[in-house]
TIBASE-615747 format. One record per residue (C-alpha): residue number from 1; residue in three letters; x, z, y. Coordinates in pm, 1 decimal. Example, Ala and Ser with C-alpha at 12.3 -4.5 7.8 and 13.67 -1.06 7.14 Angstrom:
BEGIN
+-----+-----+----------+----------+----------+
!   n ! res !        X !        Z !        Y !
+-----+-----+----------+----------+----------+
!   1 ! ALA !   1230.0 !    780.0 !   -450.0 !
!   2 ! SER !   1367.0 !    714.0 !   -106.0 !
+-----+-----+----------+----------+----------+
END
This chain:
BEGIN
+-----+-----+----------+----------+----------+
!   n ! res !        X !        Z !        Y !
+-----+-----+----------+----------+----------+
!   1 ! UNK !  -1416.0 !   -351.9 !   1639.5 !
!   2 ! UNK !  -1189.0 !   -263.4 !   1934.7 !
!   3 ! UNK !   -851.4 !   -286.6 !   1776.0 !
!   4 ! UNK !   -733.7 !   -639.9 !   1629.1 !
!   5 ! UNK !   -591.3 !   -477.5 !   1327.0 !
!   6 ! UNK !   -975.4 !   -384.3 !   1222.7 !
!   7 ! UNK !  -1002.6 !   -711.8 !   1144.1 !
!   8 ! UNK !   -761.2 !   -787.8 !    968.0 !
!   9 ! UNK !   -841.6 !   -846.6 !    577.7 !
!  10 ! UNK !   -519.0 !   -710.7 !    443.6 !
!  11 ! UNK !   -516.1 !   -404.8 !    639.6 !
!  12 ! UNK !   -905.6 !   -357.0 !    579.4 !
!  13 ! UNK !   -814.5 !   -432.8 !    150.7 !
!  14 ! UNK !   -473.4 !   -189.7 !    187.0 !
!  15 ! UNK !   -725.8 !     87.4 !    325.1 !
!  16 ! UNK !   -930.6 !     57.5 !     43.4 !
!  17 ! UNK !   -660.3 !     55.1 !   -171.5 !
!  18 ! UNK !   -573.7 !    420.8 !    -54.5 !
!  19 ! UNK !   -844.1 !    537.0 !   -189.0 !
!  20 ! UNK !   -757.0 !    385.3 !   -501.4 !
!  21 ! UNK !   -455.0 !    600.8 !   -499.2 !
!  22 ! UNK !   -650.7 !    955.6 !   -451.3 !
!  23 ! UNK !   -862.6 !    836.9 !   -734.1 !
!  24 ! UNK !   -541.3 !    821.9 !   -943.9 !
!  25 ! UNK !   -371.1 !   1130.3 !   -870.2 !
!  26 ! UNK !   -644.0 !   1371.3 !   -889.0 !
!  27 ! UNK !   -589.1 !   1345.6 !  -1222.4 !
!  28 ! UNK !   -214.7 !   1426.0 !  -1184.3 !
!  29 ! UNK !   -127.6 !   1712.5 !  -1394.3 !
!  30 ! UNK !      4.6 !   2020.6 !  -1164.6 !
!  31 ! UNK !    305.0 !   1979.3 !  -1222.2 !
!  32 ! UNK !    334.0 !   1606.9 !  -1066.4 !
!  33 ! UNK !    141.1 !   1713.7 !   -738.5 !
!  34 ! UNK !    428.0 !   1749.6 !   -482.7 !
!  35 ! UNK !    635.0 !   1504.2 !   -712.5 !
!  36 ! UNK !    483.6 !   1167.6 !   -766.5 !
!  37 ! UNK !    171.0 !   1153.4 !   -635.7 !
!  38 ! UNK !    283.6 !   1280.3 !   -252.3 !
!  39 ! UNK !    531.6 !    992.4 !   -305.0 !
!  40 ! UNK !    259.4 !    732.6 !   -393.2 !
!  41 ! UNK !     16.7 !    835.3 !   -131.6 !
!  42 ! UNK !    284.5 !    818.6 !    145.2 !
!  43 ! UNK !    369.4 !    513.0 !     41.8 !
!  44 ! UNK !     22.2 !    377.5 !    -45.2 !
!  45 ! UNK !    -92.4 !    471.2 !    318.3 !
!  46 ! UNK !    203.3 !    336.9 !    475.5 !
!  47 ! UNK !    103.6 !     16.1 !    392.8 !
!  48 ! UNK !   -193.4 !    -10.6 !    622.4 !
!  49 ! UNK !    -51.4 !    241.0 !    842.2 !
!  50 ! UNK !    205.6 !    -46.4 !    913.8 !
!  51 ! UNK !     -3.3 !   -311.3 !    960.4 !
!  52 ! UNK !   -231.1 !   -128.0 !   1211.4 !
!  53 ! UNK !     80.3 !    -22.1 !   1399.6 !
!  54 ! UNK !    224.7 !   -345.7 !   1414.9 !
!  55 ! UNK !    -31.8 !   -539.0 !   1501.7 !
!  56 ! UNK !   -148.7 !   -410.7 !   1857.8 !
!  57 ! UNK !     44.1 !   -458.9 !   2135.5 !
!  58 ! UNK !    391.2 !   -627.9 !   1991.0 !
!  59 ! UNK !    559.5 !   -956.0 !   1973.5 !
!  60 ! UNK !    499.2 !  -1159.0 !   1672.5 !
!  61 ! UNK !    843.1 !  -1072.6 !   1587.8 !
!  62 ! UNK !    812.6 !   -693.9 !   1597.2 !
!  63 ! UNK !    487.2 !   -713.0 !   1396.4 !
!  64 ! UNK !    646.3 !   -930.4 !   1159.4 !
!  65 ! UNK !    882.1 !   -647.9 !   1114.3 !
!  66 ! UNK !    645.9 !   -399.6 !   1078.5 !
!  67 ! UNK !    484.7 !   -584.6 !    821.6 !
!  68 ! UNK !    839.6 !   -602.2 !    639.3 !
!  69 ! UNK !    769.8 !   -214.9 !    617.0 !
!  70 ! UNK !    455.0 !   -240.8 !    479.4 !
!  71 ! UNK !    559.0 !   -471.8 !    210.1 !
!  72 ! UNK !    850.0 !   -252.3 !     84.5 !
!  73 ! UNK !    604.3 !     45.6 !     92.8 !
!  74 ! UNK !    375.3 !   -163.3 !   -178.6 !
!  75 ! UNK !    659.2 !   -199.1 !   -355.2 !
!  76 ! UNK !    749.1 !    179.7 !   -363.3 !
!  77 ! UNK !    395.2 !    183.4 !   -481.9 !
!  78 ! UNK !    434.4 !    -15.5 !   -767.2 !
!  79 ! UNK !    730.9 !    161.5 !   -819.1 !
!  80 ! UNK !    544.9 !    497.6 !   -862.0 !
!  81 ! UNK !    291.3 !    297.0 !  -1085.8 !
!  82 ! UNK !    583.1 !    229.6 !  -1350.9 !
!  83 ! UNK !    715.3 !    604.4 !  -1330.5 !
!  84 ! UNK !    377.7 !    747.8 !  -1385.9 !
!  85 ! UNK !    313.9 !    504.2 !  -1648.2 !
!  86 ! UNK !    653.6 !    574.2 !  -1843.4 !
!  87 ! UNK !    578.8 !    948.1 !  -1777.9 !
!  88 ! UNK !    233.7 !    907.8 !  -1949.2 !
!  89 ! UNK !    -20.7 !   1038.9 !  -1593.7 !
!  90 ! UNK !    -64.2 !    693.2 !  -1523.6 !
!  91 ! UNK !   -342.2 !    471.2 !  -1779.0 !
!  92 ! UNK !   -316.8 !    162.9 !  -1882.5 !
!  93 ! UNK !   -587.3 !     43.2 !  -1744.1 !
!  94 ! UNK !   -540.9 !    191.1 !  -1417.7 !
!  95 ! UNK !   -216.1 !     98.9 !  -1374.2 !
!  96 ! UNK !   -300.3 !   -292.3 !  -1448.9 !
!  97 ! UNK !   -609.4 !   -284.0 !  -1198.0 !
!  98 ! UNK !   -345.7 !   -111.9 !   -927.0 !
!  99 ! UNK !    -80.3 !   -311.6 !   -994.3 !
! 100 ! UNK !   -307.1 !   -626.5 !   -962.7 !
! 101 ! UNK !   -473.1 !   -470.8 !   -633.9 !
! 102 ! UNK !   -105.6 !   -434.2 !   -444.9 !
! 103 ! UNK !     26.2 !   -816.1 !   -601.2 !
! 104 ! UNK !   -273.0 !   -919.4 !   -379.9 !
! 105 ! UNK !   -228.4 !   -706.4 !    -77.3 !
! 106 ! UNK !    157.7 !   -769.5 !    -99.0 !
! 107 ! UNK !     80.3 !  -1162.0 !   -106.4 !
! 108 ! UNK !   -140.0 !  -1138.1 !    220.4 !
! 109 ! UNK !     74.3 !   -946.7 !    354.2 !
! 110 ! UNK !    370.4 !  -1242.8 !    312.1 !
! 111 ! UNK !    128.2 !  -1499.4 !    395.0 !
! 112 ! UNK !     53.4 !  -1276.6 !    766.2 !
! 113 ! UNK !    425.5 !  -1208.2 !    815.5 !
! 114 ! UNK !    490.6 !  -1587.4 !    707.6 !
! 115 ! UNK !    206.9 !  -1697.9 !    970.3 !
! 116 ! UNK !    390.0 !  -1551.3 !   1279.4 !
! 117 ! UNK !    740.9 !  -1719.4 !   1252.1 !
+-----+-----+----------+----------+----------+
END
């Protein structure tokens, strides 16, 4: 892989996690399409987005920041999780396996930004 952020296991687990998200919000009633679940998938693919961005060419400290980015936008996600789970588009079940996913990604993500200082 040419670009260091390939190898990377978070951003490689965030990317799958995207797809996780366009799982979920195909099956977003109409009504929540330019609501909700544009607001989760910016956010969702911000996360690796970040990391990619961050991680090629920059100083520990600016990729450290950029990685400060990605963590709030897994938060945003998780944020979405609990409005489309209060607003009933969002199961159960998918909202524990997602919200398990992103704890994970958002604790690798801490240990990388933790690993530069």
């Amino acid at each position: 892989m040419a670009f260091k952020f390939e190898n990377l296991k978070v951003w490689q687990r965030s990317l799958e996690f995207t797809l996780e998200i366009d799982r979920l919000i195909k099956k977003f009633p109409d009504n929540e399409k330019f609501a909700l679940s544009s607001q989760m998938k910016r956010a969702g693919d911000s996360i690796s987005l970040n990391i990619a961005e961050g991680s090629t060419g920059q100083s520990n400290k600016e990729f450290a920041r950029f990685l400060g980015i990605s963590l709030r936008s897994g938060i945003e996600v998780v944020g979405c999780l609990h409005i489309g789970k209060k607003r009933g588009i969002v199961p159960e079940e998918d909202f524990l396996r997602m919200y398990n996913e992103l704890e994970e990604i958002i604790k690798m993500i801490q240990a990388l930004r933790n690993s530069l200082k």
